[in-house]
N, C-alpha and C positions, 0 to 999 in steps of 0.2 A: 504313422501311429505306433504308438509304445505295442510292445509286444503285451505287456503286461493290461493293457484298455483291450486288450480282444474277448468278447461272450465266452463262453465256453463251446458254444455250436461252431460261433466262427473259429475258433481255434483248432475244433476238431477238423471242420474240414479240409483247412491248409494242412495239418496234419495227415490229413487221409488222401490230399492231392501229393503229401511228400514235398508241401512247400516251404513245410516248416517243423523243424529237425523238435523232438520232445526235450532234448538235451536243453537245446539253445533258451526253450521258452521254459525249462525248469531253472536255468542260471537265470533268466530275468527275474523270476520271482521270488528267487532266493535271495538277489540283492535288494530286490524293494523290502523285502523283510530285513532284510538289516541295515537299512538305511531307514525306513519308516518307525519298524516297529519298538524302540526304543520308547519313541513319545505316544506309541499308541497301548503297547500291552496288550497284544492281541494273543500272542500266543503262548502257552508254559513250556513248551519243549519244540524246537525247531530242529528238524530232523536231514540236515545240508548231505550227508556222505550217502543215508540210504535214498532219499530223492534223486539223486544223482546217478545213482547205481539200477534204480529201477528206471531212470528214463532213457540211462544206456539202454538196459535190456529189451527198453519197448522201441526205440531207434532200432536197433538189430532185428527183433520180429517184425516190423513194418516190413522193413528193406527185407526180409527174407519171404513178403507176401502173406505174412503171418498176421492180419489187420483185425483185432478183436471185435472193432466197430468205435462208435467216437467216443469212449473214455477212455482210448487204447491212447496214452502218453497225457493225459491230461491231469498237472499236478492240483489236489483236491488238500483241504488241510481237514480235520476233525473237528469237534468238541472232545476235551478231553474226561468225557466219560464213555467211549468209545475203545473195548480192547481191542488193544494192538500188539501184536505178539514183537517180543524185544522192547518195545518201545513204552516207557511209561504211561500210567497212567493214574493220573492220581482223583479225577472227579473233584477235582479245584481245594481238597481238603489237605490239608497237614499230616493225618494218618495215613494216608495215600502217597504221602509224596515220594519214596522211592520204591513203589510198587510195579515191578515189570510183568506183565500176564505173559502167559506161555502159549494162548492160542490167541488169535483176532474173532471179534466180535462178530457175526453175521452180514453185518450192515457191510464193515468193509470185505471179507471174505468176499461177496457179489461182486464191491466196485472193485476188489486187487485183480478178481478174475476175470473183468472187462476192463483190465491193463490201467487203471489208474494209478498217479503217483503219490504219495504221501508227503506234504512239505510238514506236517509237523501239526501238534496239537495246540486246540485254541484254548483261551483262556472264558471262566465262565463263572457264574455265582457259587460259591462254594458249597459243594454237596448239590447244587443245583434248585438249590429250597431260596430264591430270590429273584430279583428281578434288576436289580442295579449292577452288576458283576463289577462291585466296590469289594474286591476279594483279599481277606486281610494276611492272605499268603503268598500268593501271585502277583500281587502289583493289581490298581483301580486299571479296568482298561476303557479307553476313552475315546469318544464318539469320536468320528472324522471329521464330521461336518462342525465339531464347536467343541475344542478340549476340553475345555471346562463340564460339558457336558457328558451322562451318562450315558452309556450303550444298549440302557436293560439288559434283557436278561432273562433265563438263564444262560442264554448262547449266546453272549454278548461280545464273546470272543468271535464266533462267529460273523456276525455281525458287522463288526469291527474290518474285519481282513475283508470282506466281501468288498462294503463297500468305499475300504482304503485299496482295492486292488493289490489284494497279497495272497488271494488262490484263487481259481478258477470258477471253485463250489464246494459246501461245505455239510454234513449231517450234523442235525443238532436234535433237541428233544424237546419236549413238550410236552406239560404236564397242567401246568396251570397259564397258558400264554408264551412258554419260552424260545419256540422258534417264531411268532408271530410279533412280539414288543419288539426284539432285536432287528427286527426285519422291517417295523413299522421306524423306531426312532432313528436308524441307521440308513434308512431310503433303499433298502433290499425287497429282494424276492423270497416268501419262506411259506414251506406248506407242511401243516397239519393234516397228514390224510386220516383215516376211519381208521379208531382203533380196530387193532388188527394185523392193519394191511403190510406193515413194515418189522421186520422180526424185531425184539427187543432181547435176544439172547447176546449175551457177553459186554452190555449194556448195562454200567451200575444203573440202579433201581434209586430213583426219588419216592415213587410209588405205584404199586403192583398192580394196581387198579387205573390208572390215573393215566401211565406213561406214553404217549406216541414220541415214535421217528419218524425223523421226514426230512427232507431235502430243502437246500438254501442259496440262491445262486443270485446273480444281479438278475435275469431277466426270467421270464417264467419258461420259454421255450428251455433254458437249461435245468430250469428244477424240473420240469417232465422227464428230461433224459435223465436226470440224475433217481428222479423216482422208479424212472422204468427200470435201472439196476437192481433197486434194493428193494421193489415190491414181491411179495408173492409168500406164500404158504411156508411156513417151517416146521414141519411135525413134531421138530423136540423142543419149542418154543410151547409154554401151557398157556398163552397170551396170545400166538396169533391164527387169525381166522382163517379159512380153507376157503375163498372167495377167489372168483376170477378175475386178475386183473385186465387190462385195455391194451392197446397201443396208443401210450401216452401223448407221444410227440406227433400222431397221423391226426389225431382226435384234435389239435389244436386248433386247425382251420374250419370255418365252416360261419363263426359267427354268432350272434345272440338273437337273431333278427325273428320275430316272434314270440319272444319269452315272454315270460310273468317273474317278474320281477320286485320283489318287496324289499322295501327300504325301513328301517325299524326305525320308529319316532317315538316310540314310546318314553316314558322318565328314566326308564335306566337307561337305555342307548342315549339317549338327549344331554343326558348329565355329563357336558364334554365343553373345551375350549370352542370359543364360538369361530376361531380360525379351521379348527377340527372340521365343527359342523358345517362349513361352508365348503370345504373344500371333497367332503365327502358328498354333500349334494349336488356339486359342480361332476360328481362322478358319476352320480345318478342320471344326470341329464346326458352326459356321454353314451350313457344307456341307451336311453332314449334315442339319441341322435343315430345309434347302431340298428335301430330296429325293437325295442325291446320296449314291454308296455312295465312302465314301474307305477308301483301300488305305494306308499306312502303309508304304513300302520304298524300296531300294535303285533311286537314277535312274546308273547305270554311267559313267566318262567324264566326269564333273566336275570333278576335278581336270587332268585331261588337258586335258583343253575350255582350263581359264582357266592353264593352263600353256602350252601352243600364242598362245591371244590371247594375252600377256605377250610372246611373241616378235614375233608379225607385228606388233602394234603398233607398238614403238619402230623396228621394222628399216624397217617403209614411213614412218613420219613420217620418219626420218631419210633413205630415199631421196627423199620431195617436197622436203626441206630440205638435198640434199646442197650446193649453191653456199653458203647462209646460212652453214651449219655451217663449212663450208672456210674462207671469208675472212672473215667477219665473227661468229664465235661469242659476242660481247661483247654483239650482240646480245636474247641470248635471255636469260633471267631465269636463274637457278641450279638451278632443281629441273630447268626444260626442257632447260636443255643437258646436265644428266647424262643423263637419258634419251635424250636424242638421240645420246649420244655411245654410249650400251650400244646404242642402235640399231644403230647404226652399227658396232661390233663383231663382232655376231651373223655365225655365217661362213656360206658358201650352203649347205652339209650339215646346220645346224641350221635355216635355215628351211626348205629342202624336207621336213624331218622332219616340223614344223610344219604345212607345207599338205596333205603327204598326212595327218598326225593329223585334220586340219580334214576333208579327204574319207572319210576312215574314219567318224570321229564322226558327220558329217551323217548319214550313213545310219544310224548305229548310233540314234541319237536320233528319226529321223524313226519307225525300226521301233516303237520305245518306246510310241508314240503309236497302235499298231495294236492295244494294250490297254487304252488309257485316253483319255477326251475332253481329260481338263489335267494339269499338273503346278500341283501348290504348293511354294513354298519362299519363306524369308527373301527380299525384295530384299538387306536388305543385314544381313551380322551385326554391327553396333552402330548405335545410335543416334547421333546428328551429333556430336563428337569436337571438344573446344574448338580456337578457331583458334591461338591463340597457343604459339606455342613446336613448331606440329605440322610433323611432317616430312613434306614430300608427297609426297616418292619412294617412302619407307615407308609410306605410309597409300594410296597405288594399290592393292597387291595384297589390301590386307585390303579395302577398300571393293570391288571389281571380285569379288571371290569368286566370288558363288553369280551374277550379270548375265553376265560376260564369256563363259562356257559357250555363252550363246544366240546372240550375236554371231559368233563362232568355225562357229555351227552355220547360223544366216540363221533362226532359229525368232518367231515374234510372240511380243512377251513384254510384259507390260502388268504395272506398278505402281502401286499404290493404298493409301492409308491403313487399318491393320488393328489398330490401339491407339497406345496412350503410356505412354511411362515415368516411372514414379512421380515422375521431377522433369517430366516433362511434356515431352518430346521424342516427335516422331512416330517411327513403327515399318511399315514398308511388307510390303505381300505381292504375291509375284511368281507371277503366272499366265502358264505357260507350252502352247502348244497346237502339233501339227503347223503344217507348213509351207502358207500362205495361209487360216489360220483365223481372222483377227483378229476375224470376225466371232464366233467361240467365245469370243475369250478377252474381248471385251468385254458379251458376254452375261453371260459366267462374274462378270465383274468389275461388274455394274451391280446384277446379281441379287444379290451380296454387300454390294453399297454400298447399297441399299435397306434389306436387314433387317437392317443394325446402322447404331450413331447419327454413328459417326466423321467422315461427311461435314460435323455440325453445328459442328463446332469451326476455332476460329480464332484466330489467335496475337492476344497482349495486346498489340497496338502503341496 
């Protein structure tokens, strides 16, 4: 087996057996990046001399008994809206583009100091305000599983590498859907945890309000361990919450068997490719078949949910971008600045509408959850949508659907591969659980990925 097909747990452990050098398995996937990522466009900045140099250094502390635990050599690649001290970072924009930060962002600060390696930054929707990451400065970067095809978005760079096999695991963001699209059209693993739970310091801002981190990997046992790095309290973060977090990777086993289980049928979840909705209720019955009683009804505040996000979005990116927009609008690529301009639009009576929708819902949706351990639904209603000729202002609202709701609400929401369509496009299902349960919904989501085969498949590159 290629070095580059190993999980990131199996990698770890050969590593922590000493059966497999961090060196050796950072040169594999530095040449799949340049031998792949040509025709994929996954990354903006491939970073060969310092990945190399740091999985020296984790080689030498291994061997010197010095074993940080398993992201000790395990090469991980970014979104590049993630600071990285030396190492660019531009958040897929043009003003950005020779911007080097002087400190690292939080997120990686945790994974550098549980020894992971940095292969380089991915590519993403420009400013991160999209969901196609058709990015008019980077290069379109394109699905694995069908070039012509988009990645979504906004970590669609992410996305992309995951599941071309060109990192191990990867941090991306989320604001209105954008670790969960890329994870649903791309046949990945990607978790939305509670806002909160994940620092967003050193972390360009889409919006202030809006923003989660969270972890991205091919199978859900490595998004646990990549979450158990980068969860936990940061007092000079004015965004994240002072919650205890779990042991994420212990909390996997155990099962569903018992649960209550609601499956959302209502019109706004229903409003989906009918391959979608088959294959997400063939995941339902897998429920079932685990032990889990599923309810089939109406999740209230859906459409409201991704009506409200559709406002704060554009209105806070266009407040972090009010100077850009004012005198330099030529800037931004064409799909970005229409958004930013309707941003910008929005009057204050319509977003206070908005934030109190946003405080009403949260609770309305937290009560939700005093009846049921999860929610199921579509992550996204269509499969990946060819790139060419697509409109990404128009293609936000229909990708953002059934994801935007959780974002709107701060709920952990984890998506995960759940079939394919007859031309062989992946098809995601989205598990959603009350507020600081990630450790539920990645139980929910390991015990599902176990007893069907969908984790076994890999695009024809």
């Amino acid at each position: 087996m290629a070095l580059t097909s190993l999980t990131l747990v199996e990698a770890a452990d050969l590593i922590a057996a000493r059966k497999l050098s961090p060196v050796e398995l950072t040169q594999a996937y530095l040449s799949r990046i340049e031998a792949l990522d040509p025709k994929l466009t996954a990354f903006i900045t491939v970073t060969p001399e310092l990945a190399l140099q740091q999985a020296r250094e984790a080689e030498q502390a291994i061997g010197r008994g010095e074993y940080r635990g398993p992201l000790h050599g395990a090469p991980l690649a970014l979104k590049d809206l993630f600071d990285t001290k030396g190492v660019r970072t531009t958040a897929g924009g043009k003003f950005f583009a020779g911007r080097v930060p002087e400190a690292d962002s939080v997120a990686w600060q945790r994974l550098s100091a549980a020894g992971a390696i940095l292969l380089g930054k991915l590519n993403m929707h420009e400013w991160a305000l999209g969901v196609t990451t058709i990015n008019p400065h980077y290069g379109t970067c394109k699905n694995p599983w069908a070039l012509d095809r988009i990645t979504g978005g906004s970590s669609g760079g992410s996305g992309a590498a995951l599941a071309a096999r060109l990192c191990l695991g990867s941090m991306g963001s989320d604001t209105g859907g954008s670790i969960r699209i890329p994870s649903s059209l791309c046949g990945t693993v990607g978790l939305k945890p509670t806002y909160g739970r994940v620092s967003v310091r050193g972390v360009i801002p889409l919006s202030w309000n809006l923003d989660h981190i969270g972890p991205m990997g091919r199978r859900v046992r490595d998004v646990a361990l990549l979450l158990q790095a980068v969860a936990g309290y940061d007092p000079d973060d004015a965004f994240s919450a002072d919650a205890p977090t779990d042991d994420y990777g212990t909390a996997l086993e155990g099962g569903v068997r018992g649960w209550r289980v609601a499956l959302a049928t209502d019109s706004h979840f229903a409003d989906a490719d009918a391959e979608v909705l088959s294959a997400v209720r063939e995941a339902a019955r897998a429920f079932e078949q685990l032990g889990a009683t599923v309810v089939e009804t109406e999740f209230p505040g859906g459409q409201e949910a991704w009506a409200a996000n559709g406002i704060m979005t554009p209105a806070d990116a266009a407040a972090y971008h009010r100077e850009r927009l004012q005198t330099r609008p030529e800037g931004f690529g064409a799909d970005l600045l229409k958004r930013l301009q309707r941003g910008a639009s929005f009057s204050s009576t319509e977003y206070a509408l908005a934030r109190h929708t946003q405080s009403r819902l949260r609770r309305q949706f937290e009560k939700f959850f005093d009846g049921f351990d999860l929610l199921l639904t579509p992550t996204t209603p269509i499969p990946a949508p060819v790139a060419e000729g697509l409109n990404s202002v128009e293609t936000a609202p229909v990708l953002t659907r059934f994801v935007a709701p959780f974002n709107l609400t701060g709920l952990p929401a984890l998506s995960l591969p759940c079939g394919f369509t007859e031309s062989g496009l992946p098809i995601g299902l989205q598990i959603v659980a009350r507020p600081w349960a990630e450790a539920r919904v990645l139980r929910a989501g390991y015990a599902f990925e176990q007893a069907t085969e969908w984790r076994h498949h890999a695009p024809p590159l």
